[in-house]
MMTF fields as JSON, N, C-alpha, C and O atoms, coordinates in Angstrom:
{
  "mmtfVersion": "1.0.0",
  "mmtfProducer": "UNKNOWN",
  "numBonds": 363,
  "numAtoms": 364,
  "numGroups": 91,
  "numChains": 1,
  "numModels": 1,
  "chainsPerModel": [1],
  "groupsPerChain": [91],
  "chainIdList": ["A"],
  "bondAtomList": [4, 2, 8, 6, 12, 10, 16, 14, 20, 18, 24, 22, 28, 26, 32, 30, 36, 34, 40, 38, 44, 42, 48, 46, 52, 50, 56, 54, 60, 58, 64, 62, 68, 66, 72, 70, 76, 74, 80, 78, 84, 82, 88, 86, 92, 90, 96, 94, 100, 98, 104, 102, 108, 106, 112, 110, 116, 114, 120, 118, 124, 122, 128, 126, 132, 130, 136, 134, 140, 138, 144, 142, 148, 146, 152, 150, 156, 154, 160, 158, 164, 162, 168, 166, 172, 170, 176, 174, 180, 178, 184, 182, 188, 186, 192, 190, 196, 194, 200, 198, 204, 202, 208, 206, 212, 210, 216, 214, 220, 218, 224, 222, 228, 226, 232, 230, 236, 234, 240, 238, 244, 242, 248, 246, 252, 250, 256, 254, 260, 258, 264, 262, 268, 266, 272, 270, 276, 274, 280, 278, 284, 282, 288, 286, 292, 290, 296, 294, 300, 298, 304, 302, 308, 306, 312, 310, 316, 314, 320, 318, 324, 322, 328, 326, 332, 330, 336, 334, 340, 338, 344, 342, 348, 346, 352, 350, 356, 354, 360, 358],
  "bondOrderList": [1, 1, 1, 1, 1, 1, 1, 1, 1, 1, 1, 1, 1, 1, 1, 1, 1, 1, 1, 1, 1, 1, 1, 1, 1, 1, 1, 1, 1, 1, 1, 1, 1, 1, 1, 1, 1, 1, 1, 1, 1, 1, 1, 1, 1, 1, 1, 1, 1, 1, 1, 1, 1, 1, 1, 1, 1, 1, 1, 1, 1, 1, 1, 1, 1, 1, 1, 1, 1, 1, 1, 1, 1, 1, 1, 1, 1, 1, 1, 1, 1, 1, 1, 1, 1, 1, 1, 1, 1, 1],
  "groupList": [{"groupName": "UNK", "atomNameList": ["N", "CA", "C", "O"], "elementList": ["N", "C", "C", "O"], "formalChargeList": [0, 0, 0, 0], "bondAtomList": [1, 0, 2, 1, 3, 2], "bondOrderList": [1, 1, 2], "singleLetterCode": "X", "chemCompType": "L-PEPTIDE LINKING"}],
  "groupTypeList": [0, 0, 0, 0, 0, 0, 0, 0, 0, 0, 0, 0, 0, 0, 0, 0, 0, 0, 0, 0, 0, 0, 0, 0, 0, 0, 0, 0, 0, 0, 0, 0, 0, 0, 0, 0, 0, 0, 0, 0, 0, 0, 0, 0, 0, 0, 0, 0, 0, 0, 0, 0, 0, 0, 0, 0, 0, 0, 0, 0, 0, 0, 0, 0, 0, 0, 0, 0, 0, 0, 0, 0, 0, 0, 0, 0, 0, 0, 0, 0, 0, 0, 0, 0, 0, 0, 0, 0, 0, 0, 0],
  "groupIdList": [1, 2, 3, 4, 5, 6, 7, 8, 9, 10, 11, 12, 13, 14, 15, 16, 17, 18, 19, 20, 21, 22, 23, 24, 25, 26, 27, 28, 29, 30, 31, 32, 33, 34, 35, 36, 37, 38, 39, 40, 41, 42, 43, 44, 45, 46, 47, 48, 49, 50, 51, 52, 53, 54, 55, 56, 57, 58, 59, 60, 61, 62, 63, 64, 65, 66, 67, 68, 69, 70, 71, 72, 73, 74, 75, 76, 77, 78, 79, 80, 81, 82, 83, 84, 85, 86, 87, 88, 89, 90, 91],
  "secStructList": [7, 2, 2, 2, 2, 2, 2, 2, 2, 2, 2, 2, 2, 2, 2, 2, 2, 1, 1, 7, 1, 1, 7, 2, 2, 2, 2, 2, 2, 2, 2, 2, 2, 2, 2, 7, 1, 1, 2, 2, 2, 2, 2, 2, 2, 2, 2, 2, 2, 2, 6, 1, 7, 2, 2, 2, 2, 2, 2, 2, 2, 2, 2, 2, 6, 6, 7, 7, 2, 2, 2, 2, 2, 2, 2, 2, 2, 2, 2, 2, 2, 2, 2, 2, 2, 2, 2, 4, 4, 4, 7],
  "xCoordList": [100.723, 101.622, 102.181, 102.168, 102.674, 103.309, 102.071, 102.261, 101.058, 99.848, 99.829, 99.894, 99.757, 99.329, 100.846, 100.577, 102.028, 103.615, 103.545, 104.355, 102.739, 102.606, 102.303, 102.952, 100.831, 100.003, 100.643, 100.772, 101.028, 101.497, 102.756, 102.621, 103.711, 104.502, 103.969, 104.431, 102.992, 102.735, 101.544, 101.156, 101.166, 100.606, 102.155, 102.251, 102.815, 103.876, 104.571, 105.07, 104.794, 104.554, 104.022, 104.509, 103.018, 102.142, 102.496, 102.892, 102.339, 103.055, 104.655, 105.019, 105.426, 106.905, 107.228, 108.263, 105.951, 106.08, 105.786, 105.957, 105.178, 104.381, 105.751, 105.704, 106.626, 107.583, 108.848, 108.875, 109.844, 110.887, 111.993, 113.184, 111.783, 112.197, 111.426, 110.733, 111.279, 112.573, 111.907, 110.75, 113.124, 112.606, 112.09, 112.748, 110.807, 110.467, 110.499, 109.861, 112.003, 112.637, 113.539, 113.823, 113.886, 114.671, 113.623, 113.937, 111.761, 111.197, 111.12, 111.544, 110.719, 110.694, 111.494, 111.137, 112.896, 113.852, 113.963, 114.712, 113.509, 113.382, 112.176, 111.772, 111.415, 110.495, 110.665, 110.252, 111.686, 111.915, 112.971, 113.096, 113.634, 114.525, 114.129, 115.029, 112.616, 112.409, 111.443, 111.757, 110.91, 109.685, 110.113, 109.51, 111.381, 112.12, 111.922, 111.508, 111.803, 111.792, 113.064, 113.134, 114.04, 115.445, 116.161, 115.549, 117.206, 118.318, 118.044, 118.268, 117.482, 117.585, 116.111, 116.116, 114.982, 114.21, 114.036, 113.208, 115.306, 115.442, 116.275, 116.09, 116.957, 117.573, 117.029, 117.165, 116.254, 115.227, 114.477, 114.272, 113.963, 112.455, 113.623, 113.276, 114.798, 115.609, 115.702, 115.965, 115.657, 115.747, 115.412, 115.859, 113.781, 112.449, 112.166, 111.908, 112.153, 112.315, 113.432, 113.111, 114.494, 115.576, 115.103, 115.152, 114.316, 113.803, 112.621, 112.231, 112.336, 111.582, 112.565, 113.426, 112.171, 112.971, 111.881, 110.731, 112.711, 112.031, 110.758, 109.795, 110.66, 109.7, 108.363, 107.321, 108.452, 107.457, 106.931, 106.006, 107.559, 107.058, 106.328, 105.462, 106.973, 106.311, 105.046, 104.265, 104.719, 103.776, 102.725, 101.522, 103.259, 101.999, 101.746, 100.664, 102.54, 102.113, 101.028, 100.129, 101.136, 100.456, 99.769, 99.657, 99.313, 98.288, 97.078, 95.927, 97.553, 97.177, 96.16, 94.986, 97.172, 96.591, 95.972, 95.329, 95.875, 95.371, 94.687, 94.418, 94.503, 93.98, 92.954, 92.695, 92.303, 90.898, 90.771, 91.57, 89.329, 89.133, 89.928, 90.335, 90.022, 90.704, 92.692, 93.337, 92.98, 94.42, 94.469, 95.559, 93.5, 93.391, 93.599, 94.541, 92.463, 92.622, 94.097, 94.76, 94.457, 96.138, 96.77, 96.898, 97.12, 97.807, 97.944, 98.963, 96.313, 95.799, 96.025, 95.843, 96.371, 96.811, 98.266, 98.574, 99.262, 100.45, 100.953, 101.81, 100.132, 100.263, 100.288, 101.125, 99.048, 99.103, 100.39, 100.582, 101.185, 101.759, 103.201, 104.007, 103.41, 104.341, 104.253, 105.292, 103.119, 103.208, 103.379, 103.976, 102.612, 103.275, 104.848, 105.365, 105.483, 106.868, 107.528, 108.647, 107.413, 107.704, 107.377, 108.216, 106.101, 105.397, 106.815, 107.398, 106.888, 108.09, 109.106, 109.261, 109.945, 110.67, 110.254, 111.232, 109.426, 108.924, 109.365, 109.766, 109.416, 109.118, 110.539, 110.796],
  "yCoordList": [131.006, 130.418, 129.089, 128.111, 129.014, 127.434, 126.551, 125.357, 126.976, 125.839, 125.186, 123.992, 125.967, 125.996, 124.698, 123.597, 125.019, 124.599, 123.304, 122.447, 122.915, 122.057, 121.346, 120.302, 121.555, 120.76, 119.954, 118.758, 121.248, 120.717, 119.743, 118.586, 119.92, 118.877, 117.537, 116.551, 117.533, 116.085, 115.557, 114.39, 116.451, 115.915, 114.984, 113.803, 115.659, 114.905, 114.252, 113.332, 114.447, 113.018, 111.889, 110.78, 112.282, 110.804, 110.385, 109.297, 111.162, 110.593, 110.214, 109.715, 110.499, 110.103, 108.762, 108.135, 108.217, 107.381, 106.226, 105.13, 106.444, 104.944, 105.151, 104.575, 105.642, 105.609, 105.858, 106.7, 105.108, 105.361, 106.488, 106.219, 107.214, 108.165, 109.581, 109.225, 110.934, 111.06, 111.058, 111.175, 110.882, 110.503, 111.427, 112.468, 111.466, 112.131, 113.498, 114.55, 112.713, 114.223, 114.927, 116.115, 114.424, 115.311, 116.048, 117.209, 115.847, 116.537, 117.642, 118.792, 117.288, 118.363, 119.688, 120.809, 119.029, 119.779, 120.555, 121.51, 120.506, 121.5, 121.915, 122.482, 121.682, 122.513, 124.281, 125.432, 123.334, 124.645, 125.492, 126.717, 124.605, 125.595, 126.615, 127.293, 126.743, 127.183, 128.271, 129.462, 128.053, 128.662, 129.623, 130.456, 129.084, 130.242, 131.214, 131.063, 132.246, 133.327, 134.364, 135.589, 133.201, 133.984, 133.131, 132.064, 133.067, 131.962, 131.475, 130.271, 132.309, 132.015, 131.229, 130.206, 131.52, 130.58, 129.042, 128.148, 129.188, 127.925, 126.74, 125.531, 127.428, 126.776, 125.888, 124.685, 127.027, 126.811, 125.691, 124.868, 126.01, 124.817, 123.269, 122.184, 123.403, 121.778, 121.566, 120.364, 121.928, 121.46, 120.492, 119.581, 121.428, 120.821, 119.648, 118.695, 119.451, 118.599, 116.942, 115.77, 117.389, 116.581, 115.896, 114.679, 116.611, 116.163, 114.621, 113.859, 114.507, 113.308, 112.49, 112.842, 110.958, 110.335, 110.105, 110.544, 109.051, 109.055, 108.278, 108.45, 107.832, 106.638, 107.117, 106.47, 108.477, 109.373, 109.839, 109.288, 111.141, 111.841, 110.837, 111.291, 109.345, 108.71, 108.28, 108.108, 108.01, 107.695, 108.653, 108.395, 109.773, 110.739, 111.177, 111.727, 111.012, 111.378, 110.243, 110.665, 109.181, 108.012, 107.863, 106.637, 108.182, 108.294, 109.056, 108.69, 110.544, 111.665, 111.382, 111.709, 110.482, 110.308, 108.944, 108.863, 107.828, 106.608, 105.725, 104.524, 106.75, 106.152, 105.954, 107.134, 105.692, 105.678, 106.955, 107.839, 106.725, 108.171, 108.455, 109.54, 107.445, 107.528, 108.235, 109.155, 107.315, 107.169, 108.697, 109.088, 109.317, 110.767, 111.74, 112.529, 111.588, 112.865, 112.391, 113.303, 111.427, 111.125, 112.199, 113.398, 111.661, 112.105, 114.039, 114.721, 114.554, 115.622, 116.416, 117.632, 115.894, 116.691, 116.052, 115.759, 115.643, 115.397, 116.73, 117.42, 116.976, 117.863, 119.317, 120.205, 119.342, 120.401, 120.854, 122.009, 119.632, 119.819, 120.142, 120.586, 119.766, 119.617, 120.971, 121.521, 121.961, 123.093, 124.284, 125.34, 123.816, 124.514, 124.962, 126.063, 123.384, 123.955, 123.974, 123.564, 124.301, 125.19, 126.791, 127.691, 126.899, 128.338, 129.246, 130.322, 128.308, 128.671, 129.17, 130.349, 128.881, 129.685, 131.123, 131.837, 131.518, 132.809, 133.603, 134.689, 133.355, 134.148, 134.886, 135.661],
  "zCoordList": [64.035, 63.07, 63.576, 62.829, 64.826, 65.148, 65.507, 65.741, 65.551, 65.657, 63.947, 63.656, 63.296, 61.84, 61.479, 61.0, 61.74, 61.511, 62.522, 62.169, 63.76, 64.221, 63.846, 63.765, 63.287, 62.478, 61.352, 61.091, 60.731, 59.322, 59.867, 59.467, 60.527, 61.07, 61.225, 60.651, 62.013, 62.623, 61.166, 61.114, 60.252, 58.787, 58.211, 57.876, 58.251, 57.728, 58.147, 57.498, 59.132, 60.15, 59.788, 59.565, 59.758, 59.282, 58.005, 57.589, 57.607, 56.08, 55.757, 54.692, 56.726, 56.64, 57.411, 57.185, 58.657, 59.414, 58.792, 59.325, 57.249, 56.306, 55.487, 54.4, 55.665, 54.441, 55.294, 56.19, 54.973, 55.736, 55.111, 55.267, 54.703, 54.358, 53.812, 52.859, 54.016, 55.152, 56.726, 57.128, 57.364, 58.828, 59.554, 59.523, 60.446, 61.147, 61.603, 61.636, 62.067, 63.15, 61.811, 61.963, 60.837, 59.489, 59.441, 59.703, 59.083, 58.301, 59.613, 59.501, 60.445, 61.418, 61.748, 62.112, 61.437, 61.393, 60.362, 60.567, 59.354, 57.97, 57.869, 56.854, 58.943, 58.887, 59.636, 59.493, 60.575, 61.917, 61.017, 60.996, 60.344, 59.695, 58.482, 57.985, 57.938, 56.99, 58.128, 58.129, 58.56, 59.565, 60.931, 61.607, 60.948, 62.292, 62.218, 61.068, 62.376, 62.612, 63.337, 63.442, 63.783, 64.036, 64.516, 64.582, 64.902, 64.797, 66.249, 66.381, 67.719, 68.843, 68.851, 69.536, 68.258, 67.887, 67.202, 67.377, 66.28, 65.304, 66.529, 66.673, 67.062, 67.818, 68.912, 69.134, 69.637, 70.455, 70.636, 71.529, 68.992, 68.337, 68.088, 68.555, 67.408, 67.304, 68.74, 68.78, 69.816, 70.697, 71.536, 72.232, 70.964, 71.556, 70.96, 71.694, 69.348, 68.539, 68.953, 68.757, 69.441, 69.943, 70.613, 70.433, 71.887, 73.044, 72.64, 73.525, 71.505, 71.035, 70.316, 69.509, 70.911, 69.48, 68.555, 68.544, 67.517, 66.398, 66.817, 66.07, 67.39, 67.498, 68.478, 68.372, 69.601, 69.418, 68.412, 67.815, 68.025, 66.841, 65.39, 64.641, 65.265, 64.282, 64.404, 63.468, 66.141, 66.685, 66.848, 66.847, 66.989, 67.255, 65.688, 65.482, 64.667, 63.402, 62.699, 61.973, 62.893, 62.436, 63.629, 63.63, 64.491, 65.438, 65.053, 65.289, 64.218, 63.624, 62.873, 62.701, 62.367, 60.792, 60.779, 59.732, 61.474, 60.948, 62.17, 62.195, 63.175, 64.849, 65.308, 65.071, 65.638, 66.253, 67.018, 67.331, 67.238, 68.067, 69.395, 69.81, 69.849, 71.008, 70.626, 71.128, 69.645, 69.619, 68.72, 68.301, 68.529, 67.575, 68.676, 68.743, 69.687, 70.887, 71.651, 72.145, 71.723, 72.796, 71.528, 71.777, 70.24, 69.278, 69.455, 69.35, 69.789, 69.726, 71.125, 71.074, 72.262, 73.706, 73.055, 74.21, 72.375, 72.008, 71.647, 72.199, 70.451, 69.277, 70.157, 69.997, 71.222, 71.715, 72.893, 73.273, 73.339, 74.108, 73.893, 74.71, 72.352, 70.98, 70.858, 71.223, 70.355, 70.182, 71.201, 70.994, 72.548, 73.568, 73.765, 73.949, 73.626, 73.336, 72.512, 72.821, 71.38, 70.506, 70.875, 70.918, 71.103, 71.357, 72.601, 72.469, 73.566, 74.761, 73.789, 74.106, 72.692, 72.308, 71.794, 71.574, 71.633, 71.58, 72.406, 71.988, 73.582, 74.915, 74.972, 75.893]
}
């Protein structure tokens, strides 16, 4: 499920980073807040989220989405490293 919620994050990502609204780390944040699974999780995941500013997360979303091959796989060990921690609140 948070690979799938990753994904879909950094999809919209890309699409929030060509438009300045809404920002990044908002969509992110309503993502975690719809997708939590319990309050010590939701918490958890804004955390991790915090831990980026905007100007990562816009980057790895429009990296995602509009990069060369190269700037796709950086975007793609991002994404995976993005979902790793998220995944840590599980534990």
């Amino acid at each position: 499920m948070l690979r799938a919620a990753a994904l879909l994050m950094v999809a919209v990502l890309g699409v929030s980073a060509c438009n300045s609204e809404p920002s990044a780390q908002r969509v992110a944040n309503d993502l975690i807040n719809t997708l939590a699974e319990s309050e010590e999780e939701r918490v958890c995941m804004l955390g991790k989220v915090k831990a980026y500013s905007q100007d990562e997360l816009e980057k790895i979303g429009d990296e995602a989405a509009n990069g060369d091959v190269a700037a796709k796989a950086a975007a793609n060990a991002e994404l995976d490293k993005f979902q790793a921690e998220l995944e840590s609140c599980k534990e």
